[in-house]
KEMARDREN-147945 format. One record per atom (N, C-alpha, C): x, y, z. Coordinates in steps of 0.2 Angstrom, whole numbers, plus 5000, padded with zeros to 4 digits. Example, Ala and Ser with C-alpha at 12.3 -4.5 7.8 and 13.67 -1.06 7.14 Angstrom:
# residues 2
506649725039 506249785039 506649845039 506449895035 506849955036 506450005039 
//
This chain:
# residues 169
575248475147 575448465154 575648525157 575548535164 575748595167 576148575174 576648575177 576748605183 576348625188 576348585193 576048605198 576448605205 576248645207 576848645215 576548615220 576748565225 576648535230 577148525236 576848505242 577248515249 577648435246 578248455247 578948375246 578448325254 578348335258 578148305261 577648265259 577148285257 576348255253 576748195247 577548205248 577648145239 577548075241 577048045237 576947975239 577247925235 577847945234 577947905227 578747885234 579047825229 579647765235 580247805232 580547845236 581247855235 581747835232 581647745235 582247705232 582147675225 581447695223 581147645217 581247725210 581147795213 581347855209 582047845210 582347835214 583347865213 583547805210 583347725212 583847695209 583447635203 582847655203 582747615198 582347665192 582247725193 581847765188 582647805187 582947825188 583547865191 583047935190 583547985191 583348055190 583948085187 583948155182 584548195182 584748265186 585248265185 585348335189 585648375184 585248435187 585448495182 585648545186 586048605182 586248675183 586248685178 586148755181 586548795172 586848855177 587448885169 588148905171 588348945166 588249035167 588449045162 588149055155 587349025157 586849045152 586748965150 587148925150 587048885146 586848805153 586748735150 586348715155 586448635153 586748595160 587048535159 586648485162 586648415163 586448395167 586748325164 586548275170 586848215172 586448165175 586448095172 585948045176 586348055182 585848015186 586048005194 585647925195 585847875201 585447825203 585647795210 586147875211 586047885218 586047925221 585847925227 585747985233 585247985236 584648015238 584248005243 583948085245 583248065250 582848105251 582748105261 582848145262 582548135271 582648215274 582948205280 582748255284 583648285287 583648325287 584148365291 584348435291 584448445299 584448535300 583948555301 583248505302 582548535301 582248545293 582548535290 582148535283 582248485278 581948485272 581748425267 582548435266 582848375264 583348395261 583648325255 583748345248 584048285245 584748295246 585148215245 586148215243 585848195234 586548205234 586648205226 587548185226 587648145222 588448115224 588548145215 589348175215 589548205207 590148145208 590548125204 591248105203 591648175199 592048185202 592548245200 592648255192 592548195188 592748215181 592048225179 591348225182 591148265180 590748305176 590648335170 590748395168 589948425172 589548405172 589048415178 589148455184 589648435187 590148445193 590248525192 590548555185 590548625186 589948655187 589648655182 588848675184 588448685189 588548625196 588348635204 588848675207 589348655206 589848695211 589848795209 589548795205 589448865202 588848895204 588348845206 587748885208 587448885213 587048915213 586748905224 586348845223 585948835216 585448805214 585548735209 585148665212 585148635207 584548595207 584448555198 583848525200 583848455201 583348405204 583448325203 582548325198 582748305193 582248295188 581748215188 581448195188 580948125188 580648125182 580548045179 580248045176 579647985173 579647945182 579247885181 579447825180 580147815176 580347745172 580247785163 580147825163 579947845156 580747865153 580847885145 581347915146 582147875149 582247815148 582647805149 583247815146 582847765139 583647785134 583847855132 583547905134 583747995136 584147975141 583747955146 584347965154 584847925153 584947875149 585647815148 586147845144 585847905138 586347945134 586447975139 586148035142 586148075144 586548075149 586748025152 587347975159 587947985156 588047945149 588647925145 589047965141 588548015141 588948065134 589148145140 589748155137 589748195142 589648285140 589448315142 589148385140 589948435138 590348415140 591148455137 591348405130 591148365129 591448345123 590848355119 590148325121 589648365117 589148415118 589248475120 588948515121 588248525120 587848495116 587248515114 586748415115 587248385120 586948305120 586148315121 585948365125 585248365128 584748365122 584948395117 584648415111 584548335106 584948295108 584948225104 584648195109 584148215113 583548155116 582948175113 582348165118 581748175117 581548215123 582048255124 582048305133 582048365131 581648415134 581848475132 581748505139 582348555137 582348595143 581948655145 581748675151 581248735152 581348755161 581148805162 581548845169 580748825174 580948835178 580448815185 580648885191 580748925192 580948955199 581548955195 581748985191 582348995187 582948955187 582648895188 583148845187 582948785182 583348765177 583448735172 582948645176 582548645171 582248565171 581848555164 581648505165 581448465160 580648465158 580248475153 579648485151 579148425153 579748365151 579348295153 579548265158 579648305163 579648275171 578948275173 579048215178 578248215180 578448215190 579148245191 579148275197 579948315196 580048355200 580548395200 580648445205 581248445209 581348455213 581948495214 581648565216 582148615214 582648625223 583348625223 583648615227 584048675228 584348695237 584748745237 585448695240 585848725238 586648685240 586748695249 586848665253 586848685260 587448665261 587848605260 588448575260 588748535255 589448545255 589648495249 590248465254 590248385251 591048365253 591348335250 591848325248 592348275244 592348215249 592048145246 592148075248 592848075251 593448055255 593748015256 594347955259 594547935257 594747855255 594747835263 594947895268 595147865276 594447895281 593947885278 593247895279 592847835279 593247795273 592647735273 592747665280 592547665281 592647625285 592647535285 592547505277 593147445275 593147485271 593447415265 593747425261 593347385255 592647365256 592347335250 592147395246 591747445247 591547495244 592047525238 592547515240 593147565235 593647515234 593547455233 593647415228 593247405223 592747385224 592047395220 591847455216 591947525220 591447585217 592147615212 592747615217 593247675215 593947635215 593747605210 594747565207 595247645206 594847685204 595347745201 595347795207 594947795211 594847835217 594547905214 594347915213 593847955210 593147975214 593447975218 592747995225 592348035224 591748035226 591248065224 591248145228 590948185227 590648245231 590148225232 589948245238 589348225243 588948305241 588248305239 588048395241 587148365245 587148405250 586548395253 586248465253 585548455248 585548535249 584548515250 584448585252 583748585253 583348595250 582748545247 582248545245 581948625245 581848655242 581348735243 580748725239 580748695233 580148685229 580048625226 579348585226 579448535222 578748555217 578748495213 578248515206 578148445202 577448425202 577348385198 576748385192 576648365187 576448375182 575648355182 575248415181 574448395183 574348345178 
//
């Protein structure tokens, strides 16, 4: 399988059905070395005039250091394939086991020098534009952070622009 680069606009595939029922991961790497974390939320549109994905981190994290470090990150796909990877790969966290990527079936490899995965069958390499911390007198009730955030653990919002995508011939 090979990499192919395509206009993010021409993606025919459902947004809601890649982010929240295939999930995706998010990767950086920091420092030489290279983290990443399921995701099964955030989203795909338009702002400021360009493609742009959100990506929500919770503070603890270890992922979270990784984006906040770089200009660069990536949302990996992988069809519904790959799950039980992506379920470890959610649960375990890369400071307590550093080498967790290594105990799936995923392996890692670079695109536009940014860290992704060899069995993606889309991939979307992103530039950070904005980040924000979620917080608690923003939302506007109160079901949401009952439900999402008993600890208050708000998310960081990053919206950053699409510059490359890439699906596998």
């Amino acid at each position: 399988m090979k990499f192919q680069e395509i206009n993010v606009k021409e993606l025919k595939k459902n947004p809601f059905a890649m982010i929240g029922d295939e999930w995706m991961l998010i990767t950086a790497e920091k420092e030489g070395k290279v983290n990443t974390m399921t995701a099964s939320w955030g989203g795909i549109g338009i702002m400021w005039g360009k493609t742009v994905a959100t990506a929500y981190i919770r503070p603890q994290r270890y992922t979270k250091e990784f984006v906040d470090s770089n200009e660069y990150f990536t949302l990996s796909f992988f069809g519904g394939e790959h799950k039980k990877a992506m379920g470890y790969l959610g649960s375990v966290s890369g400071k307590n086991e550093p080498e967790k990527i290594s105990k799936t079936d995923l392996h890692v490899t670079s695109l536009e020098g940014q860290p992704t995965f060899e069995e993606a069958t889309l991939v979307l390499i992103c530039r950070k534009l904005y980040a924000q911390e979620m917080k608690e007198d923003c939302f506007l009730g109160m079901e949401e952070i009952k439900k999402w955030y008993p600890d208050k653990d708000y998310h960081t919002m990053y919206m950053a622009e699409i510059v490359k995508a890439y699906v596998q011939e």
